[in-house]
Structure formats: C-alpha cells, structure tokens
C-alpha positions in Angstrom: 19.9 35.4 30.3 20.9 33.7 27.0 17.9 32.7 24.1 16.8 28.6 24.0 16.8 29.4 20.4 14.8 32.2 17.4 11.6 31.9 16.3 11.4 31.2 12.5 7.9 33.2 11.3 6.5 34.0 8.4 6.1 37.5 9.7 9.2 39.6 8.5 8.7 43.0 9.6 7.1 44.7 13.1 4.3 46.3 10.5 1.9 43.5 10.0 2.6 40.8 12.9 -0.2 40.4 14.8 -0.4 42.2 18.4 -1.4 39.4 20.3 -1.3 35.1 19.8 -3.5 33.2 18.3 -5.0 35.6 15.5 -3.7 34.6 13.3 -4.3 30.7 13.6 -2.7 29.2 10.3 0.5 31.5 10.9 2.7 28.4 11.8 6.5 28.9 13.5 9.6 27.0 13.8 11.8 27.0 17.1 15.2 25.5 16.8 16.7 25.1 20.2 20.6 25.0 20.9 22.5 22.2 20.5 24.6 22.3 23.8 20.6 22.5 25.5 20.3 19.0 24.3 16.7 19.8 22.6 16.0 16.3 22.0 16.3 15.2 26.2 15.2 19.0 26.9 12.0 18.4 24.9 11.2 15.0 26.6 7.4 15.0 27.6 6.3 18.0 25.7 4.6 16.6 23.3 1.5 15.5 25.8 0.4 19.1 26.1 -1.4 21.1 23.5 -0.4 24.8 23.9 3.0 26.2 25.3 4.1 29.4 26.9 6.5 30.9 24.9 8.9 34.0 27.3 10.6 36.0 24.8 12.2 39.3 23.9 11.6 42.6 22.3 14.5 42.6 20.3 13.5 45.1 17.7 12.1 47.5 20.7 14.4 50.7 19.7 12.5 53.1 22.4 14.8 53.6 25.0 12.6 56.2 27.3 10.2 55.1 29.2 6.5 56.0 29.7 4.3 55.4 32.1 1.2 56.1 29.8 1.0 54.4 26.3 -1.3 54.7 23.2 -2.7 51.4 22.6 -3.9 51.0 19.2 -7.1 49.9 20.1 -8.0 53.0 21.8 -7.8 55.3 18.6 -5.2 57.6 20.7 -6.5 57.8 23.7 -3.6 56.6 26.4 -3.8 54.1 29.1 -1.3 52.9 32.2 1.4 50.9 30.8 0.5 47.9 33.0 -2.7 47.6 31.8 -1.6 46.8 28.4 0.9 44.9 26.5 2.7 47.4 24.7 6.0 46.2 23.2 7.7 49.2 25.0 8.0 48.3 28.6 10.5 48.6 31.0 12.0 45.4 30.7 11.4 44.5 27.2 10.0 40.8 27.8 7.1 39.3 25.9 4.7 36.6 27.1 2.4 34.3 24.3 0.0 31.0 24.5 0.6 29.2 21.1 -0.7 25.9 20.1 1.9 23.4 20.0 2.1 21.5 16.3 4.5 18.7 16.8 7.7 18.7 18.6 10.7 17.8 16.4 14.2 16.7 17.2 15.8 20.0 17.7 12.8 22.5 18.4 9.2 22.5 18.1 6.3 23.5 15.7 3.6 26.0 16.8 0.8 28.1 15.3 -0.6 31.1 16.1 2.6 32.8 17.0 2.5 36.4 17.7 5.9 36.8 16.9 8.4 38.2 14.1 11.1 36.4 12.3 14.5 36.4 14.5 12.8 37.2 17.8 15.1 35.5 21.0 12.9 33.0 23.0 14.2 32.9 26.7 12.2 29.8 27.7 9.3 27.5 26.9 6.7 26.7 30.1 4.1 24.0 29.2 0.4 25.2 29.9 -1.7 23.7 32.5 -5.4 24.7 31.7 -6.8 23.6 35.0 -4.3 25.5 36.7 -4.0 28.8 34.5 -8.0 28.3 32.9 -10.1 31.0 34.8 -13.6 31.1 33.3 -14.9 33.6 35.3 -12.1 36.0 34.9 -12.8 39.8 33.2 -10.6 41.7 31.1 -10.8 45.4 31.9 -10.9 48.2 29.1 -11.0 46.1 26.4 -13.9 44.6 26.9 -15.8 47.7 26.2 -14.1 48.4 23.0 -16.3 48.0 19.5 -14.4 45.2 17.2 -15.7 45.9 13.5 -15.4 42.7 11.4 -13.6 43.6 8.2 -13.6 42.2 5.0 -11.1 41.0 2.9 -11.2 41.5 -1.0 -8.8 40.3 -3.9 -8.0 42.1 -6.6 -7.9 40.1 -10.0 -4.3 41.1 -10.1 -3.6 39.9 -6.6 -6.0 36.5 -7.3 -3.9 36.1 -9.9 -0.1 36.6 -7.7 -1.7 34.6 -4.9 -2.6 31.4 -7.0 1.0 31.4 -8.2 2.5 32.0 -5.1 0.3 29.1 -3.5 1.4 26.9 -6.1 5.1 27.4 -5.1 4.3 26.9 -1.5 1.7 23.9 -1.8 2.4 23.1 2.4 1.6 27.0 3.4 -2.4 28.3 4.3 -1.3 31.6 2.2 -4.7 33.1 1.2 -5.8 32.5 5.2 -3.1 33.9 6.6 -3.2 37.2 4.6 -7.1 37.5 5.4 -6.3 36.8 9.4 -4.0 39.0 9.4 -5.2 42.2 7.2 -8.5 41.9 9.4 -6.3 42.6 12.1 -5.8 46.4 10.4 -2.4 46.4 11.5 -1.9 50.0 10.0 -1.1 52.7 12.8 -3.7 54.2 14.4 -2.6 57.4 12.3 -4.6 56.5 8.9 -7.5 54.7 10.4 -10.1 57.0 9.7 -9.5 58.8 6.5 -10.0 56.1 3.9 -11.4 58.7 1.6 -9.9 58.9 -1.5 -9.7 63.1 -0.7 -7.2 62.5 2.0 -3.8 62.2 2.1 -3.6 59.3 4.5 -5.3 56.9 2.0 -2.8 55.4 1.0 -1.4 51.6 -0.1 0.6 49.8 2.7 2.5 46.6 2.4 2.5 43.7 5.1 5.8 41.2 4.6 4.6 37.5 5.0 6.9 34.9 4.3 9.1 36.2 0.7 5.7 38.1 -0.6 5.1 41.4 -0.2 1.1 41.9 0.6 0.2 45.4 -0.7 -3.6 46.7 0.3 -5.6 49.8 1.2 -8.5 50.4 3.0 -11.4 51.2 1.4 -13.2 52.0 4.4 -13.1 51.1 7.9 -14.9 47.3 7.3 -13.4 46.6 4.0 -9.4 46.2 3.3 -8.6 45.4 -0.9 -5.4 43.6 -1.4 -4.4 45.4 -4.9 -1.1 43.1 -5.4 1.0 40.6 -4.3 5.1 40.7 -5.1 7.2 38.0 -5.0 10.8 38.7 -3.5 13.3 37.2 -5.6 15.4 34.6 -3.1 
C-alpha cells in the first residue's frame, strides 16, 4: 500500500499528541493528496458529510517485538490484552480516527480534531455514515470504569506574556485552547504521574511541541498542570 498523502498537524512530536480524536477539538490538520490521485475528481462529493474516517500509519512506531499484553496509560500500569486497546504498538502498525471534516480544498481537505502527528502516511479516507456506524446503546468495556480527574490549566505571567505574542503572529490559530486541550490530556508517561511533590525526583518540567512553540509545564499536582513558558523556535 502507498499513502493518499501526510497529514500536516500542529503536533510535532509523539510526546504531547493526543491518544485519541477529537480531544483536542481546535487542533486543525491539513491533508494534501497526490497529484497523479486526481484529488480534485477523487474528492468529488465529500464535502456533504461532516466527519471522515481517516486509515493511517504508525510510522514513528520503532517497537519491533510484539506483545500480547500492553500498559495502557490510563490504567496507571496495570496491563491489558492488546485488542482491547489501541496502543500504537500493534502487530500491524495501522491507525484508525473519526475527525470532523472543515472544508475540502482542491488538493486535500481540512479537518479538526486530528489525533495525529506531523508527517504521519494516511492510506485512505472512508466518509462516515452515522446511521450506519452510530450505535447508541453500545458499551465500552474497561474504560468505562476508569476515574477521569478534570485538570486545570494555569499561565504563568511569563508564559501569558509568550502566548500573547505568539497569538499575535498567528491571528488564524486557537493557540491558548489548544495548549489547554491538550495539557488536560496529561500526556506525560504514566512514569511521573504521581509524584508531583516538589521532594521527588520525577517533578520535573516537560515540554509539549505544538506548532513552532515549545509549551513547557509541570504538574503541580494531579488536577492542576502550570505552563511556566512558552519558546518560540526560530524558523
């Protein structure tokens, strides 16, 4: 199989980009399609539906053994049958997301709520059919029974400071929502969730890449995350 095309996403980096679609809601993606596919034919009728299956590729899965039970992140370490989750590292590395469909353009289209990093190989788009694939009454296993805190996101005056700058430069981008979407996600690894002391020696500051900004927060405890700067990369 050959890619349509590569998602362009505001997520840089693995660390940071959200584990599943539509979390991140303002997080808005670009797919250019080939040429020789004749996007602007290919495309035809598209535009009538509002979301889209996007088929797509782990292409920065490096794990080449494979294991029949994983460590989902939601589980805080406990493990769980590969097939009941959606762990990147599967035996065929193939991803599967629902994204809202923005506008389609005359080479690719425009979604939001992408769960997907910057470069990643999309085999194939499938239009979704809610009274088709819509099950209402349909239950969702293990993590139903998991406890969701709600976090909250703080600024710094430093990093109020970086992000009214960087908005500025970027007038067309939902900056301050998309770093509050995703840092309530708490992508860290399951590793330093816990020990937001300042005693331990897994408090530490971490750094999500969104667009050319580097986001740079810690965890003051489990329900509240402090974004202490925000760096521009130099283009």
């Amino acid at each position: 199989m050959e890619p349509i095309g590569y998602i362009e996403s505001c997520f840089k980096d693995k660390f940071g980009t959200p584990r599943q679609p539509g979390l991140v809601k303002k997080a808005v993606a670009r797919l250019r399609i080939r040429t020789d596919l004749q996007p602007a034919e290919a495309l035809q009728g598209l535009e009538g539906f509002s979301h889209i299956w996007l088929i797509w590729v782990f292409h920065q899965n490096k794990v080449a053994r494979y294991h029949s039970k994983v460590h989902p992140p939601r589980l805080g370490g406990k493990s769980m049958g590969l097939f009941a989750t959606r762990t990147p590292h599967r035996p065929n590395p193939i991803g599967l997301s629902l994204v809202e469909l923005v506008r389609v353009e005359k080479d690719g289209i425009l979604v939001s709520g992408a769960d997907l990093v910057d470069g990643t190989p999309i085999l194939d788009i499938k239009p979704y059919l809610p009274e088709i694939e819509s099950k209402p009454e349909a239950f969702t296993g293990w993590p139903a029974e998991l406890n969701k805190p709600e976090i909250t996101v703080q600024f710094t005056d430093k990093s109020e400071k970086a992000l009214a700058y960087w908005q500025d430069k970027n007038p067309d981008k939902f900056l301050r929502e998309i770093i509050e979407e995703t840092l309530k996600l708490d992508p860290r690894p399951v590793v330093y969730r816990g020990y937001e002391s300042s005693e331990s020696p897994y408090r530490s500051t971490h750094a999500v890449r969104l667009f050319d900004g580097d986001i740079q927060f810690k965890f003051e405890n489990a329900s509240l995350v402090i974004v202490t700067d925000i760096l521009i990369l130099a283009v």
